[in-house]
DSSP file (Angstrom, degrees, kcal/mol; ACC not computed):
  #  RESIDUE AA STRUCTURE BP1 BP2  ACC     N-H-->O    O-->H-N    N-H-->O    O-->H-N    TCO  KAPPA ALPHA  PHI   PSI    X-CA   Y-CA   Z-CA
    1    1 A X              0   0    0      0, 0.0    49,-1.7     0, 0.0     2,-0.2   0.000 360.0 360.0 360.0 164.9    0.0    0.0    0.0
    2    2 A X  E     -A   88   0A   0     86,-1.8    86,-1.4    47,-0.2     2,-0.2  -0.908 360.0-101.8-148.6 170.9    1.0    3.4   -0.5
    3    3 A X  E     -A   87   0A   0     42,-0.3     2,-0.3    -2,-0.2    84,-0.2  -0.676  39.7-119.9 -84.0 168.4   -0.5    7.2    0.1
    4    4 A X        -     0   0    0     82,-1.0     3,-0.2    -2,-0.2     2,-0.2  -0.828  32.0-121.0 -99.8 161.4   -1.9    9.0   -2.9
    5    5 A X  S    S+     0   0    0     -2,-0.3     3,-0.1     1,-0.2    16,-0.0  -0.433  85.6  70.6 -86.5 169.2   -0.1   12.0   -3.6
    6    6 A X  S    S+     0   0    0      1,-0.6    15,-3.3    -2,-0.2    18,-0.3   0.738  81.1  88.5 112.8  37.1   -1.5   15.3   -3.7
    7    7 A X  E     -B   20   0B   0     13,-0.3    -1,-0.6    -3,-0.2     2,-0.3  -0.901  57.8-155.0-126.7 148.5   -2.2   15.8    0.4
    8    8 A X  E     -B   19   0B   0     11,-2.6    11,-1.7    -2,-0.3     9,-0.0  -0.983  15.9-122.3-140.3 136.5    0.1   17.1    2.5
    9    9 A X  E     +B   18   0B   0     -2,-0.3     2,-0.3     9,-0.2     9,-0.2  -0.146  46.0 163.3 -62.7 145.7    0.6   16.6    6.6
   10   10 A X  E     -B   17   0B   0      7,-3.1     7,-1.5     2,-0.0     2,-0.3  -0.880  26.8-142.9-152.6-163.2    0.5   20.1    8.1
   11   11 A X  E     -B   16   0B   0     -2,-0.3     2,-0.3     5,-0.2     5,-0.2  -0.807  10.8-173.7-160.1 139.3   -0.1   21.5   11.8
   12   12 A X  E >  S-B   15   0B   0      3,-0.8     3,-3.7    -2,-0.3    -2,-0.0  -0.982  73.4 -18.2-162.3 113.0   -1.9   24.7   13.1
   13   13 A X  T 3  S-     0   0    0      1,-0.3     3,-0.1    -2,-0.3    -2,-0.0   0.841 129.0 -49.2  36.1  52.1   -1.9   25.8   16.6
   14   14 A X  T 3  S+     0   0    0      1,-0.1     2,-0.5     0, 0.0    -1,-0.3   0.330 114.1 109.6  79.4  -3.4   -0.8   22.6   17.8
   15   15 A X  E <   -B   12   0B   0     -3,-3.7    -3,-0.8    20,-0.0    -1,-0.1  -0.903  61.2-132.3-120.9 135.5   -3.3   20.4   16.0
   16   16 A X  E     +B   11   0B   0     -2,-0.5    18,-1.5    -5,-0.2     2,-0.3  -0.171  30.7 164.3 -88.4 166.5   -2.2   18.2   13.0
   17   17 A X  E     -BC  10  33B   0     -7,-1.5    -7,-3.1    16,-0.2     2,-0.4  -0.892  25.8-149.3-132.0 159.7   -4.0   18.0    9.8
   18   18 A X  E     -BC   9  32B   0     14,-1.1    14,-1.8    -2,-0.3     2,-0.4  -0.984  28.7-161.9-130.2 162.0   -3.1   16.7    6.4
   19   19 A X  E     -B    8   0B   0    -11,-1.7   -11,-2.6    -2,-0.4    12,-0.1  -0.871  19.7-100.7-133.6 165.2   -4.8   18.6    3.6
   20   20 A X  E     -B    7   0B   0     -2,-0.4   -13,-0.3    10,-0.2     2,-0.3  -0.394  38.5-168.1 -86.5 156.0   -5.7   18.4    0.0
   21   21 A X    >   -     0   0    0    -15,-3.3     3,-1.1   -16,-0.0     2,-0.5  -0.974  49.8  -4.2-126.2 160.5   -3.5   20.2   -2.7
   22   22 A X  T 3  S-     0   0    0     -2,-0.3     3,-0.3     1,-0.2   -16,-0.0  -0.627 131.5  -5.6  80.9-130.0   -3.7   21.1   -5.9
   23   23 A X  T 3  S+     0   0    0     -2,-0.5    -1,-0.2     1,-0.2     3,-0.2   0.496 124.3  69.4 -75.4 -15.1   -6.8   19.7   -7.4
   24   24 A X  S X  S+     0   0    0     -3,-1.1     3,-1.4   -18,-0.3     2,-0.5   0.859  82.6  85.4 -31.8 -67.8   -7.8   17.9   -4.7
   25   25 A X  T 3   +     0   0    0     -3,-0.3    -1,-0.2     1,-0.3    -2,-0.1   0.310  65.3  76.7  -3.6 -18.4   -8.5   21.3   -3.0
   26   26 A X  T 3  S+     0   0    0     -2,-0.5     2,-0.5    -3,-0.2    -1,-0.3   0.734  80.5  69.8-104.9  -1.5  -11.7   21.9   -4.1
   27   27 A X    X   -     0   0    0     -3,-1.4     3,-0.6     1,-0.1    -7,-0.1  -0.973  62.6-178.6 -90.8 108.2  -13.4   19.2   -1.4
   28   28 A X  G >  S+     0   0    0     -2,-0.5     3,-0.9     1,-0.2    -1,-0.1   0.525  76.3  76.5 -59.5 -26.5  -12.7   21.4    2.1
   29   29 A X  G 3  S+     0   0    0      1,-0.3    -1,-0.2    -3,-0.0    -4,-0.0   0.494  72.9  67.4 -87.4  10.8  -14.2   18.6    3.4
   30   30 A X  G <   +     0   0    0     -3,-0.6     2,-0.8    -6,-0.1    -1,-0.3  -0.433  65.0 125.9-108.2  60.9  -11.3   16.2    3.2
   31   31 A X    <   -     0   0    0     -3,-0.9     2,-0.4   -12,-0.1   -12,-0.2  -0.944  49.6-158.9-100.0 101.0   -9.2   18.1    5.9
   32   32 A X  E     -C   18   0B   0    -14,-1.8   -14,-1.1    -2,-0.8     2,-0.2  -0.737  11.7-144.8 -76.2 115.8   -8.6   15.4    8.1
   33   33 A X  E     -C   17   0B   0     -2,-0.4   -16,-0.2   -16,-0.2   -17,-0.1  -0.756  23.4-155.3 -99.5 144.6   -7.6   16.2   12.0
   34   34 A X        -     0   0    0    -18,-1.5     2,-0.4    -2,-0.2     3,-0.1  -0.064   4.9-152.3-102.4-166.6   -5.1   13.5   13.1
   35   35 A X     >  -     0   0    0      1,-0.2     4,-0.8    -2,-0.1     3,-0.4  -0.920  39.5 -81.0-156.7 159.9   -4.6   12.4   16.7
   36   36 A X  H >> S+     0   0    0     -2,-0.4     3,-1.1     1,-0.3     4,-0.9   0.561 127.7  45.3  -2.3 -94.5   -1.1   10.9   18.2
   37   37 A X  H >> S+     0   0    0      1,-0.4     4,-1.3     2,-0.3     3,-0.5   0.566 114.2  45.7-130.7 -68.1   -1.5    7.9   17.2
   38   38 A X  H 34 S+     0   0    0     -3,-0.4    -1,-0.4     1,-0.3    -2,-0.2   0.355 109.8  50.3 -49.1 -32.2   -2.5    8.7   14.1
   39   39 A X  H <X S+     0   0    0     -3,-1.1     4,-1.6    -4,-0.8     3,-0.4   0.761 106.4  59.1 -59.1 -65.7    0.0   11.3   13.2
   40   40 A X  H <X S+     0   0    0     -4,-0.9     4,-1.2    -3,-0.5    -2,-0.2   0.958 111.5  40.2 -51.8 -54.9    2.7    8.8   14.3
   41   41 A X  H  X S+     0   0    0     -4,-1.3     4,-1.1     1,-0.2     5,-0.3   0.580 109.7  61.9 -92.3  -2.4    1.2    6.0   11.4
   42   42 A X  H  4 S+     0   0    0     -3,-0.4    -1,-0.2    -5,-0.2    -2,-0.2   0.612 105.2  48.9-100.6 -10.2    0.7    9.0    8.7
   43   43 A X  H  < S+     0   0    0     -4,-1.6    -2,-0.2    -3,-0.2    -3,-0.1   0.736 108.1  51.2 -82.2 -36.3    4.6    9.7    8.8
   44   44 A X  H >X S+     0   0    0     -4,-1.2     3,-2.9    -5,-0.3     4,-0.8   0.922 113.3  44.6 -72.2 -57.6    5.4    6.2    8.4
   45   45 A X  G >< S+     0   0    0     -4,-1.1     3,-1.4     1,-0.3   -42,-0.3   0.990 100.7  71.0 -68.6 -37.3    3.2    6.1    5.4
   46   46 A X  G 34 S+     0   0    0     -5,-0.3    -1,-0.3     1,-0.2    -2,-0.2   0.769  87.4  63.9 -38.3 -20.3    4.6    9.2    4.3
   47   47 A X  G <4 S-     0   0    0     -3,-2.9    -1,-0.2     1,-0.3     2,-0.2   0.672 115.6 -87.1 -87.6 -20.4    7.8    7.6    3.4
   48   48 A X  S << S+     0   0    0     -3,-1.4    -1,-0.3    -4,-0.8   -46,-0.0  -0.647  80.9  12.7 131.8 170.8    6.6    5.4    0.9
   49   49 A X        +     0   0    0     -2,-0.2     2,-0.3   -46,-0.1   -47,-0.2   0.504  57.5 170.9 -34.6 145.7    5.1    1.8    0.7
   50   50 A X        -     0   0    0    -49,-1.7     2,-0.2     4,-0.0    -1,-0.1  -0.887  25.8-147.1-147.8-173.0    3.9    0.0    3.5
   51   51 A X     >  -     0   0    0     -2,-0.3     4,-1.4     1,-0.0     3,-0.3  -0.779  44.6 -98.8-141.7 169.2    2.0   -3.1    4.6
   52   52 A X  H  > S+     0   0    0     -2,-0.2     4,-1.1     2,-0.2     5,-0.1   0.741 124.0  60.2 -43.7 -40.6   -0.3   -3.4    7.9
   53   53 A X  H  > S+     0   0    0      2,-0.2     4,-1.5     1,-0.2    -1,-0.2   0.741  98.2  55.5 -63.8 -32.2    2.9   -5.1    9.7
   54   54 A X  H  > S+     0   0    0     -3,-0.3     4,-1.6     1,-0.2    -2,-0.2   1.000 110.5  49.7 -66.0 -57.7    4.9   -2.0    9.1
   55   55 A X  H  X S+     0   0    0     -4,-1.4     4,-1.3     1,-0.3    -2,-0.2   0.627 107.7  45.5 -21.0 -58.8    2.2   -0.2   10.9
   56   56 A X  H  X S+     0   0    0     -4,-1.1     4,-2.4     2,-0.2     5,-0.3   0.919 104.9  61.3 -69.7 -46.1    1.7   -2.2   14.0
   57   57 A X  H  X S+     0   0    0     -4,-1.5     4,-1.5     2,-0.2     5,-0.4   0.875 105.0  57.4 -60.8 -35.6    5.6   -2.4   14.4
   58   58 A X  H >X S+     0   0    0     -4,-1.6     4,-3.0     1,-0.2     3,-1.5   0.968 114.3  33.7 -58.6 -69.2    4.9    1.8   14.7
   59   59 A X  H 3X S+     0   0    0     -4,-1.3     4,-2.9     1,-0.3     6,-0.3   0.891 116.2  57.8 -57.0 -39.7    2.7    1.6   17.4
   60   60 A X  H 3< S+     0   0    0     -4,-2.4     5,-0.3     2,-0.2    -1,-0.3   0.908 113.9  37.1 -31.6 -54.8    4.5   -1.4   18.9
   61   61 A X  H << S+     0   0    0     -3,-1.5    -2,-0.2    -4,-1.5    -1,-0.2   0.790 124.4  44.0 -79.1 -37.3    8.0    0.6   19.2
   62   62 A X  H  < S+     0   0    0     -4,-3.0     2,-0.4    -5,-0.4    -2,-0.2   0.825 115.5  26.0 -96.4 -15.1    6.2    3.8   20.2
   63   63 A X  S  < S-     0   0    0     -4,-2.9     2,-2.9    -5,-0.3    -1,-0.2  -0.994  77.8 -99.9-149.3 145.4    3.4    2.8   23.0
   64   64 A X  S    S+     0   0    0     -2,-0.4     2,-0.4    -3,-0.1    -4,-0.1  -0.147  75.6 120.5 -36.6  58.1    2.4    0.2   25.7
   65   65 A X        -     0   0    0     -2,-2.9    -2,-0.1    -5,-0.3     5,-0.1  -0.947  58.7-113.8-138.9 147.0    0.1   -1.8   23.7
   66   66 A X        -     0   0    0     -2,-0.4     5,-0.0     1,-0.0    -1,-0.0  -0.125  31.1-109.4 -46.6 156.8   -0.3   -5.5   22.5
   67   67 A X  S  > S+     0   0    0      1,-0.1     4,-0.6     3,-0.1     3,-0.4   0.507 117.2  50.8 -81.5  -2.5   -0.1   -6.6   19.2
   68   68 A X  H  > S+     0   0    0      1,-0.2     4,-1.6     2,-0.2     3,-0.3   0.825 110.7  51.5-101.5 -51.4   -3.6   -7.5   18.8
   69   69 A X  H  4 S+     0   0    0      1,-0.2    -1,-0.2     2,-0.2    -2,-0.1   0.174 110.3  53.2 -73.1  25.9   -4.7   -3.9   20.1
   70   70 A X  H  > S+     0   0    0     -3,-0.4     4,-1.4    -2,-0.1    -1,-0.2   0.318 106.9  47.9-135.6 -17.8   -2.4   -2.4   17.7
   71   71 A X  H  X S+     0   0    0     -4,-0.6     4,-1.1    -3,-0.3    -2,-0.2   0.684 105.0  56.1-103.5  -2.3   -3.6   -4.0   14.9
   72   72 A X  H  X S+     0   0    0     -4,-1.6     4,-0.9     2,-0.2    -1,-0.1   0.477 114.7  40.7 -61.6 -13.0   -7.0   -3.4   15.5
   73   73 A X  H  > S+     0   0    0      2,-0.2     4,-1.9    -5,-0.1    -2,-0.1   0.737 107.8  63.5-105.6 -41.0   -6.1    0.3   15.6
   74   74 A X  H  X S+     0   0    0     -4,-1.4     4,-1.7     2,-0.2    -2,-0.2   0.918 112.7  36.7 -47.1 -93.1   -3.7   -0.2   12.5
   75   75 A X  H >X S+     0   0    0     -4,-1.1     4,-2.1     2,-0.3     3,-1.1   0.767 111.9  58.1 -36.1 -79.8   -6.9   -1.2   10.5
   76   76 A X  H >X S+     0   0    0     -4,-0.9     3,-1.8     1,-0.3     4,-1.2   0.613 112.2  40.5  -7.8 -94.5   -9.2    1.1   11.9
   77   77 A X  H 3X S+     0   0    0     -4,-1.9     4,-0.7     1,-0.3    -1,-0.3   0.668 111.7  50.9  -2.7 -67.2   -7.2    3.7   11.0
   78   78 A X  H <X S+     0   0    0     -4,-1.7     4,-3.4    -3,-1.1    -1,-0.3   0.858 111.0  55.7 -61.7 -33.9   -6.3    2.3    7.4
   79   79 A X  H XX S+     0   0    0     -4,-2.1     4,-2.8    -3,-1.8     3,-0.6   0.987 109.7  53.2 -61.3 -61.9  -10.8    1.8    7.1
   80   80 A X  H 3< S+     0   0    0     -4,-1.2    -1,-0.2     2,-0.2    -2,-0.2   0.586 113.6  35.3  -0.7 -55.0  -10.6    5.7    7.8
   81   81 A X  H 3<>S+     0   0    0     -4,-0.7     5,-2.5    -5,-0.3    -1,-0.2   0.656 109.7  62.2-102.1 -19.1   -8.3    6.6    5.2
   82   82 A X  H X<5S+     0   0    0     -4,-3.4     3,-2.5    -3,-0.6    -2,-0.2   0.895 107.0  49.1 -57.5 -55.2   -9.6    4.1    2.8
   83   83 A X  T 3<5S+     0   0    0     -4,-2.8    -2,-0.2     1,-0.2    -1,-0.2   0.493 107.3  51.0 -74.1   7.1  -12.9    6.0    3.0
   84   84 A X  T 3 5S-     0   0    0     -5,-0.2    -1,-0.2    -4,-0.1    -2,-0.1   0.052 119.2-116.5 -98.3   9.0  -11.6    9.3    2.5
   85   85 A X  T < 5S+     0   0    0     -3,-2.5    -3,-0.2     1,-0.1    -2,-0.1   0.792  74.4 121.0  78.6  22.2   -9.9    7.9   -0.4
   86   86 A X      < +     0   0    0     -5,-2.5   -82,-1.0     2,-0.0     2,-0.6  -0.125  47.3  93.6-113.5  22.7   -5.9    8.1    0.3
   87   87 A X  E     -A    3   0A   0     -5,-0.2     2,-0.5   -84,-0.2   -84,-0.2  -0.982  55.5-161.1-126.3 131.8   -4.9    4.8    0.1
   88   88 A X  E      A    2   0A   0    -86,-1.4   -86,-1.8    -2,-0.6    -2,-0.0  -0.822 360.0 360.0 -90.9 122.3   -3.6    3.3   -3.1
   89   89 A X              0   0    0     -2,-0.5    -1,-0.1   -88,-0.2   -86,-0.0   0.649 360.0 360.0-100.0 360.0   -3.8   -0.6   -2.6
């Protein structure tokens, strides 16, 4: 899996966003507010392909969680960004 391009991660008075550019742009309504956790796994994809495993291994490395509660969150997360349309599969 990969992102699609043409959003970019941004931050505003301490809360992160990513937002559309270019042609994207013209739906306001895909500005997407992150949380931690969330943030954390949209940097990792940000580097370039990844798989669900890469994912959990973020949350793994970075908080006190099982693997089975970190790959429920992994997915979550990935259903989330699948229905806003940013995931190339």
């Amino acid at each position: 899996m990969k992102l699609k391009s043409g959003f970019k991660f941004n931050q505003v008075c301490g809360q992160s966003f990513v937002i559309p550019m270019g042609e994207n742009n013209i739906d306001f309504s895909k500005i997407i507010a992150f949380n931690p956790s969330s943030e954390l796994l949209w940097k990792r994809m940000e580097k370039g392909e990844f798989t669900v495993d890469d994912l959990v291994k973020v949350l793994l490395d970075e908080y006190e969680v099982d693997e089975a509660t970190a790959r429920k969150d992994v997915e979550s997360i990935l259903e989330q960004f699948r229905g806003e349309d940013l995931i190339i599969e």
